[in-house]
TIVO-2410 file (N, C-alpha, C; in nm, 3 decimals):
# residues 112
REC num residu      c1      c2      c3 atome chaine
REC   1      X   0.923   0.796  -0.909     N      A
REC   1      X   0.891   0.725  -0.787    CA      A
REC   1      X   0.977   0.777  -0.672     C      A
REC   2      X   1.099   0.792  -0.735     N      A
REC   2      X   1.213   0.815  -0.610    CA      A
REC   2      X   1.152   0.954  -0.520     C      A
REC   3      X   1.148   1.050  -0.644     N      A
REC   3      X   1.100   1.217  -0.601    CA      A
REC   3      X   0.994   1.193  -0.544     C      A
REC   4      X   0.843   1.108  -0.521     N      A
REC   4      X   0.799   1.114  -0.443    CA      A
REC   4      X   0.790   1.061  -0.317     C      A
REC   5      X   0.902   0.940  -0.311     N      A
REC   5      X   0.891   0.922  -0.201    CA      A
REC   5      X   0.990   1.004  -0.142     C      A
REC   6      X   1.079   1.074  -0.156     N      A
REC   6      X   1.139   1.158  -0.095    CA      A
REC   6      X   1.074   1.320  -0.031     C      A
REC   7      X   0.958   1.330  -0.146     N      A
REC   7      X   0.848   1.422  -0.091    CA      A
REC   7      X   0.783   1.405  -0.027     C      A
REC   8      X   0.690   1.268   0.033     N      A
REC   8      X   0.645   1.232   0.101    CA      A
REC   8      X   0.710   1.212   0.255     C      A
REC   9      X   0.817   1.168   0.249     N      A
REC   9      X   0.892   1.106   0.399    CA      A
REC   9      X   0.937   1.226   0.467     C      A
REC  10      X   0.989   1.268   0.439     N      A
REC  10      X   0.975   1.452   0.565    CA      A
REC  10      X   0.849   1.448   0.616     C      A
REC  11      X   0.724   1.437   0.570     N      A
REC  11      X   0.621   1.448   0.642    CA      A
REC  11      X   0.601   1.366   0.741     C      A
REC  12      X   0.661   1.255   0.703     N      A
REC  12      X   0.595   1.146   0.789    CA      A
REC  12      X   0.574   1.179   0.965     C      A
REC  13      X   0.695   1.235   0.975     N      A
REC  13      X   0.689   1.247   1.151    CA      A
REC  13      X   0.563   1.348   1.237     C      A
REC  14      X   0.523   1.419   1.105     N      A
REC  14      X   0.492   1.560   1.153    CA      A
REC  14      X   0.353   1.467   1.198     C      A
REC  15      X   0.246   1.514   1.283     N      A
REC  15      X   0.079   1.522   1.314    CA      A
REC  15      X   0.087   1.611   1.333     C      A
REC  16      X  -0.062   1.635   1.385     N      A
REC  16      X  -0.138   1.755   1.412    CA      A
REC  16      X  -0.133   1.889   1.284     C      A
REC  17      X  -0.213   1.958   1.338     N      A
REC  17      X  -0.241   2.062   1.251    CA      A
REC  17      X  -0.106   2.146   1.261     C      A
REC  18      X  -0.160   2.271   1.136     N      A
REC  18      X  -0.028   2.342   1.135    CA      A
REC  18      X  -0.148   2.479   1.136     C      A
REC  19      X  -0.114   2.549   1.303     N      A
REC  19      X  -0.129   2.652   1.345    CA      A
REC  19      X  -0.028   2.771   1.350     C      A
REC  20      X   0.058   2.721   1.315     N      A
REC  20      X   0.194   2.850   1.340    CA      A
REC  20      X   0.201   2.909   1.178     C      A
REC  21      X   0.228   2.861   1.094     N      A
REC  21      X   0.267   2.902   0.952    CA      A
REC  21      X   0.214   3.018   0.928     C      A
REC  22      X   0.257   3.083   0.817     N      A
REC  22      X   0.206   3.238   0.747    CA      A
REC  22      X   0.063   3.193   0.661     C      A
REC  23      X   0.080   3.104   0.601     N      A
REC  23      X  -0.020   3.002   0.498    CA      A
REC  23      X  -0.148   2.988   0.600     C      A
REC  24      X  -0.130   2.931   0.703     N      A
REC  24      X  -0.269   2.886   0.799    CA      A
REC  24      X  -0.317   3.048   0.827     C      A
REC  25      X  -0.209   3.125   0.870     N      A
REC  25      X  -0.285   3.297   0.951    CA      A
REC  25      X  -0.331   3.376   0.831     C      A
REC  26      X  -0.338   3.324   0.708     N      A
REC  26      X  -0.364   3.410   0.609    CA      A
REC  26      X  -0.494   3.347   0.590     C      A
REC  27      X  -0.524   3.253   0.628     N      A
REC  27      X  -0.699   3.186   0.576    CA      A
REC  27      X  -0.771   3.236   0.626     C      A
REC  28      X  -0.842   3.352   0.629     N      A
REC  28      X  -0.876   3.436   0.733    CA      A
REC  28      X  -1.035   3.410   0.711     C      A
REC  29      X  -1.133   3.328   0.586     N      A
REC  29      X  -1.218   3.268   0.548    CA      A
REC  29      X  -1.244   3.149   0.576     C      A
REC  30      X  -1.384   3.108   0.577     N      A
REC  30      X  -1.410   2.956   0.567    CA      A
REC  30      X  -1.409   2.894   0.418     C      A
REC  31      X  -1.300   2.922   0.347     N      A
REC  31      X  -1.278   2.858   0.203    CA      A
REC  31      X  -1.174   2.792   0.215     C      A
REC  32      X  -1.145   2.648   0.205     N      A
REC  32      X  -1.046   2.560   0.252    CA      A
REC  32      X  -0.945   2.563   0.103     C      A
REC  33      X  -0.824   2.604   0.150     N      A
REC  33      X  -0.725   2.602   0.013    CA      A
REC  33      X  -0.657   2.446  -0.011     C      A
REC  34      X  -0.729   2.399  -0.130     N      A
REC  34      X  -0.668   2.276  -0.144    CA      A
REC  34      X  -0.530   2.279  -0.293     C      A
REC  35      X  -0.430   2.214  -0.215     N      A
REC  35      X  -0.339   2.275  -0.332    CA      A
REC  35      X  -0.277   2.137  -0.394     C      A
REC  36      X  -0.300   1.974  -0.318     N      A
REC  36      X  -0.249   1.875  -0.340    CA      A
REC  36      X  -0.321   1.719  -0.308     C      A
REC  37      X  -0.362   1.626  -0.363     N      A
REC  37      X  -0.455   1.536  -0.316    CA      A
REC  37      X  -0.322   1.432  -0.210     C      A
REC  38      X  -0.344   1.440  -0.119     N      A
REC  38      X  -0.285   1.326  -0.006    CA      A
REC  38      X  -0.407   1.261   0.012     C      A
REC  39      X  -0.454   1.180  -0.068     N      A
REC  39      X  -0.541   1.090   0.042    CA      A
REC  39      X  -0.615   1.023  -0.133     C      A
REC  40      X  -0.683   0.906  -0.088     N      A
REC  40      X  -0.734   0.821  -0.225    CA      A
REC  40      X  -0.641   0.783  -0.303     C      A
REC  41      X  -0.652   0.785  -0.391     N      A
REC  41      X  -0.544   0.689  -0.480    CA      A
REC  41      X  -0.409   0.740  -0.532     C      A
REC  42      X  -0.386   0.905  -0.457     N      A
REC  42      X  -0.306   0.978  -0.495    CA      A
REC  42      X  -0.138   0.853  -0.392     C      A
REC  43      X  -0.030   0.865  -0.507     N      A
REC  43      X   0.112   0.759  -0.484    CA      A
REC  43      X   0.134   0.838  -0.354     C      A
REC  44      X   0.127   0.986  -0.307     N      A
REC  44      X   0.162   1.025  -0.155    CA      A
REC  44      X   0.106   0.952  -0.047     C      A
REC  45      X  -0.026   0.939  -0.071     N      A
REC  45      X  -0.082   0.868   0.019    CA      A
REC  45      X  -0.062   0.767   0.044     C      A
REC  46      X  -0.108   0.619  -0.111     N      A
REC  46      X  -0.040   0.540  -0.058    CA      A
REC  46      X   0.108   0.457   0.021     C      A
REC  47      X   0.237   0.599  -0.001     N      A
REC  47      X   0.332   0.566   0.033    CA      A
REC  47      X   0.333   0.580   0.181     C      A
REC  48      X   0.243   0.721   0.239     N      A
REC  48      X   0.224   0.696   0.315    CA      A
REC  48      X   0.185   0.623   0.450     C      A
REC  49      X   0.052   0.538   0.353     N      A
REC  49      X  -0.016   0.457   0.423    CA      A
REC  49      X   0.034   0.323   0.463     C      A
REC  50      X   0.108   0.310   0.362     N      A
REC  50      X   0.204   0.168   0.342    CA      A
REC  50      X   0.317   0.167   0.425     C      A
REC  51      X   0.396   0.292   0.453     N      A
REC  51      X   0.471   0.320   0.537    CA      A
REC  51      X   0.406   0.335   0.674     C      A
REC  52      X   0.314   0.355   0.757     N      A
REC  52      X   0.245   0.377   0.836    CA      A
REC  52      X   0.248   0.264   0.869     C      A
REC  53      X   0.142   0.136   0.787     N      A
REC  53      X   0.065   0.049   0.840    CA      A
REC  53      X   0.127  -0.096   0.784     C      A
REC  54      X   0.208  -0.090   0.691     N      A
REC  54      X   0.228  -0.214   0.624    CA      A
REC  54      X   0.382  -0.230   0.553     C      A
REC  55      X   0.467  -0.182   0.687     N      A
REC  55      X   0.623  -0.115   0.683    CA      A
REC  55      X   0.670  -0.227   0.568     C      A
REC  56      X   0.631  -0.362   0.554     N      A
REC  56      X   0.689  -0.485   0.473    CA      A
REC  56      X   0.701  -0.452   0.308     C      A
REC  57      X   0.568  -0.381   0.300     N      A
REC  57      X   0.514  -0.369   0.163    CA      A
REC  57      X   0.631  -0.222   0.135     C      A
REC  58      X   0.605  -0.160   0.245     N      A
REC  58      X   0.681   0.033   0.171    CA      A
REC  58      X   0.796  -0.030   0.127     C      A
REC  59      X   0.889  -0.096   0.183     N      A
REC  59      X   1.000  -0.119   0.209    CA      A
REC  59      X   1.018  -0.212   0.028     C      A
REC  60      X   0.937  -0.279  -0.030     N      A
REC  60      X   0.927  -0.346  -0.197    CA      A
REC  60      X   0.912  -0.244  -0.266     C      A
REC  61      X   0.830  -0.125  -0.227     N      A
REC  61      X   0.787   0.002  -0.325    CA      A
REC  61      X   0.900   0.098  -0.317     C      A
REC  62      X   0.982   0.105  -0.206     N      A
REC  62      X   1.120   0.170  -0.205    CA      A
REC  62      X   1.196   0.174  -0.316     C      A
REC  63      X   1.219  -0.011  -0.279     N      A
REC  63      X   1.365  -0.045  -0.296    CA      A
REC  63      X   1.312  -0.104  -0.501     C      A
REC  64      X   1.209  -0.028  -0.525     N      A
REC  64      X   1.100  -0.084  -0.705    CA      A
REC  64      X   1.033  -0.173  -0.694     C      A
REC  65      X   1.049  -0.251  -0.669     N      A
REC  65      X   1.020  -0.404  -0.686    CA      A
REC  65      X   0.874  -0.426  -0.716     C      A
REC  66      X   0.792  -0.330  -0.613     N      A
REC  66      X   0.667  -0.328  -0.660    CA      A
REC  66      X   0.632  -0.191  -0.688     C      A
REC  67      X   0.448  -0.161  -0.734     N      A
REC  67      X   0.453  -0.028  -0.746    CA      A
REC  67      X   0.349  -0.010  -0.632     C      A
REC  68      X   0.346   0.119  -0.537     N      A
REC  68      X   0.247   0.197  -0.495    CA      A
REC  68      X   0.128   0.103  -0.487     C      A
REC  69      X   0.077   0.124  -0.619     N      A
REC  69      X  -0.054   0.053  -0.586    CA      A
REC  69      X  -0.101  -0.121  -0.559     C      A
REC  70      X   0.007  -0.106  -0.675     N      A
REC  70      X  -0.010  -0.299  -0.613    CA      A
REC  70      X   0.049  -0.304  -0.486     C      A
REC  71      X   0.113  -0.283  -0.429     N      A
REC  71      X   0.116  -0.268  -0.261    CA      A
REC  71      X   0.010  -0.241  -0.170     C      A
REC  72      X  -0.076  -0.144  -0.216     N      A
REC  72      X  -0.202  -0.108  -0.129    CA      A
REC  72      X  -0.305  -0.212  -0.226     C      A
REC  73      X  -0.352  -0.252  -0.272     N      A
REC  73      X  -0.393  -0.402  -0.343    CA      A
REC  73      X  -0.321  -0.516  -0.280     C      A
REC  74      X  -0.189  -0.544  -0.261     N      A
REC  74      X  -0.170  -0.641  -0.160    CA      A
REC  74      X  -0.195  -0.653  -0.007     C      A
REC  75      X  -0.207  -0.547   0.014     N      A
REC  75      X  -0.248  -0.521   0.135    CA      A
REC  75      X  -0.379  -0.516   0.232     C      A
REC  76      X  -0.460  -0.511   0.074     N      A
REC  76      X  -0.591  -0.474   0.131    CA      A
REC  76      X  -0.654  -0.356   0.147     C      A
REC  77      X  -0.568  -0.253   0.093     N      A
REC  77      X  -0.634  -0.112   0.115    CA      A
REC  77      X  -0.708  -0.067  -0.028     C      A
REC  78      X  -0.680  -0.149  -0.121     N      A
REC  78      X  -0.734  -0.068  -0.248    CA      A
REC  78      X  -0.761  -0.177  -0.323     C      A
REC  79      X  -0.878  -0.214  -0.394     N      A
REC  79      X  -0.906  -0.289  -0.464    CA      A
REC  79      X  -0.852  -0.286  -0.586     C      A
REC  80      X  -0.857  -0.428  -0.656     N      A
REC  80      X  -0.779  -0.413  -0.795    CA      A
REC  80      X  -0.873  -0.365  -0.925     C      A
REC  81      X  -0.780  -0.292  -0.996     N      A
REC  81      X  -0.847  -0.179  -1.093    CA      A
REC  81      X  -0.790  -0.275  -1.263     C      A
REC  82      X  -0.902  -0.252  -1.357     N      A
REC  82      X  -0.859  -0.254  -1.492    CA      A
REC  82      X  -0.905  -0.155  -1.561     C      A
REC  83      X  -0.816  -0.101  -1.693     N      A
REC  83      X  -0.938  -0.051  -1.797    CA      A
REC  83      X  -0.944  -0.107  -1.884     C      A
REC  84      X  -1.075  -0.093  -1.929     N      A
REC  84      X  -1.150  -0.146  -2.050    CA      A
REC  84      X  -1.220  -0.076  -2.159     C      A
REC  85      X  -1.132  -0.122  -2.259     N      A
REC  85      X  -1.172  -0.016  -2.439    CA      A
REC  85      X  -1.358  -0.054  -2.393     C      A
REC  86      X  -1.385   0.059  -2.494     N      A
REC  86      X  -1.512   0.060  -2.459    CA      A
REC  86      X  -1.581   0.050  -2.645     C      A
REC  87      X  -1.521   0.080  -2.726     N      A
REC  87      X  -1.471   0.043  -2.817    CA      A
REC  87      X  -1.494  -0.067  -2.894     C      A
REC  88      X  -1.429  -0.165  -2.824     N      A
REC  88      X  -1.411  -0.306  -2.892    CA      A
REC  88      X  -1.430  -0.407  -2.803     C      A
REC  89      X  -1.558  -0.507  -2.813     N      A
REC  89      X  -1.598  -0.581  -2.782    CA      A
REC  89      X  -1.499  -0.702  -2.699     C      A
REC  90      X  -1.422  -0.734  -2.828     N      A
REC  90      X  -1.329  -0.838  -2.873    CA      A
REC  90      X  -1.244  -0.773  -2.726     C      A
REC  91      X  -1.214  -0.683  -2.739     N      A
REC  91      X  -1.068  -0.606  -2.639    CA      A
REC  91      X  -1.150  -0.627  -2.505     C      A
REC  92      X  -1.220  -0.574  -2.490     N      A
REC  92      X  -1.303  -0.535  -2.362    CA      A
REC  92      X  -1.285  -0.696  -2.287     C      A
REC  93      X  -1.353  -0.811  -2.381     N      A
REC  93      X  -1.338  -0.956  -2.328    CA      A
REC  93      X  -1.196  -1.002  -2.296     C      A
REC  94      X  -1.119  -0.931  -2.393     N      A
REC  94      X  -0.978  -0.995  -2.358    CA      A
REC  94      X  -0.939  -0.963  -2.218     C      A
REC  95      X  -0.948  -0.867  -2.171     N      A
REC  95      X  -0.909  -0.776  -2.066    CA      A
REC  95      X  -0.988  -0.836  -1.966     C      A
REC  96      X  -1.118  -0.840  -1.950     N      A
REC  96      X  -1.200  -0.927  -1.841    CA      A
REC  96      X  -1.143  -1.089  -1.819     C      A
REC  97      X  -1.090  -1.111  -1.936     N      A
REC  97      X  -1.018  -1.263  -1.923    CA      A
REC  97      X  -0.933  -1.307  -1.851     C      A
REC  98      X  -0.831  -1.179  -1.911     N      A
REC  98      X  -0.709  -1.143  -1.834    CA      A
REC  98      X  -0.689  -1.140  -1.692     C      A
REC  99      X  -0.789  -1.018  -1.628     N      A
REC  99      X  -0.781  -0.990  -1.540    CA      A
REC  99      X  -0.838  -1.031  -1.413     C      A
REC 100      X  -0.961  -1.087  -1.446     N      A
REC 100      X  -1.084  -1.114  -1.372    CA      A
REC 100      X  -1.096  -1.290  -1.363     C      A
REC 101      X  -1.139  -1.316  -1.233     N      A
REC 101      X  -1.137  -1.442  -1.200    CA      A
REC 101      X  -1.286  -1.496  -1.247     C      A
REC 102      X  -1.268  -1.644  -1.258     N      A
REC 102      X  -1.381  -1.687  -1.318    CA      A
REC 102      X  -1.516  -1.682  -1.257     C      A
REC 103      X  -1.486  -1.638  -1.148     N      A
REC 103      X  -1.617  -1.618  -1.026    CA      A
REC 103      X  -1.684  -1.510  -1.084     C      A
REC 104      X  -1.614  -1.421  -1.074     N      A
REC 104      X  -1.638  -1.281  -1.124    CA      A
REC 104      X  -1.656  -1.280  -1.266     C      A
REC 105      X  -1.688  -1.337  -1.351     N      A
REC 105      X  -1.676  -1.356  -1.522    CA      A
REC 105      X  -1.863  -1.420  -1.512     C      A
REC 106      X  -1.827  -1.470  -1.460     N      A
REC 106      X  -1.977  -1.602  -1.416    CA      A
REC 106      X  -2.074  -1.478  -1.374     C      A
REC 107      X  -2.050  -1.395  -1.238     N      A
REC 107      X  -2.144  -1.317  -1.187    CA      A
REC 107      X  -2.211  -1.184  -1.285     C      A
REC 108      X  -2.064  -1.166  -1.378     N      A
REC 108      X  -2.084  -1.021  -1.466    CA      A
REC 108      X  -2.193  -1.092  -1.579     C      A
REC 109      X  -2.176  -1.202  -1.642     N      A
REC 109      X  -2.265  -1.235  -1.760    CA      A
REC 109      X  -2.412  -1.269  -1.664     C      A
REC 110      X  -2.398  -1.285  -1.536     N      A
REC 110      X  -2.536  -1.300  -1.492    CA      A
REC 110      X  -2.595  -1.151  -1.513     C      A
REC 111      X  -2.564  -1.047  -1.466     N      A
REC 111      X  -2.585  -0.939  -1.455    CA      A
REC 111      X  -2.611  -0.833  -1.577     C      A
REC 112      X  -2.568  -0.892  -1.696     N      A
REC 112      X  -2.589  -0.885  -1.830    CA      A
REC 112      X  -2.632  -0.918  -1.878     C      A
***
């Protein structure tokens, strides 16, 4: 956690594009070099985003307390995720029990 947020926060200040580098004057094609996901559910991003927009929350994901994502789930940026054995019936229900509110338990057996 620490290493990325320490990889992440140098960036923070920077915008705009990067026109000067050796890396940008060498793309001399329209083939976009992707070498790292910043953005979706990748922990850069959300540290980013959280740091950006929701300084209260970065500041719990810093210091542990919470993680990354349940921060962007408290926040509102990312909906809450489970997995479910696919497997075992028995497991699969436990986990929907667990996790899932009775609203949502009610709507899934309609839908089934």
């Amino acid at each position: 956690m620490i290493a990325v947020l320490e990889e992440v926060l140098p960036d923070m200040k920077h915008k705009g594009g990067d026109y000067k580098s050796d890396e940008y004057k060498n793309l001399n094609d329209n083939i976009i070099k992707i070498t790292t996901s910043d953005q979706g559910t990748s922990q850069s991003y959300a540290i980013k985003r959280l740091k950006r927009d929701r300084n209260d929350l970065f500041e719990l994901v810093k210091s542990g307390d919470i993680s990354p994502n349940a921060a962007m789930v408290q926040a509102g940026f990312a909906n809450p995720k489970a997995t479910i054995r696919t497997d075992s019936a028995e497991s699969a229900a436990s986990t929907i029990r667990s996790k899932c509110s009775d609203e949502f338990i009610f709507q899934l057996k309609q839908l089934l």
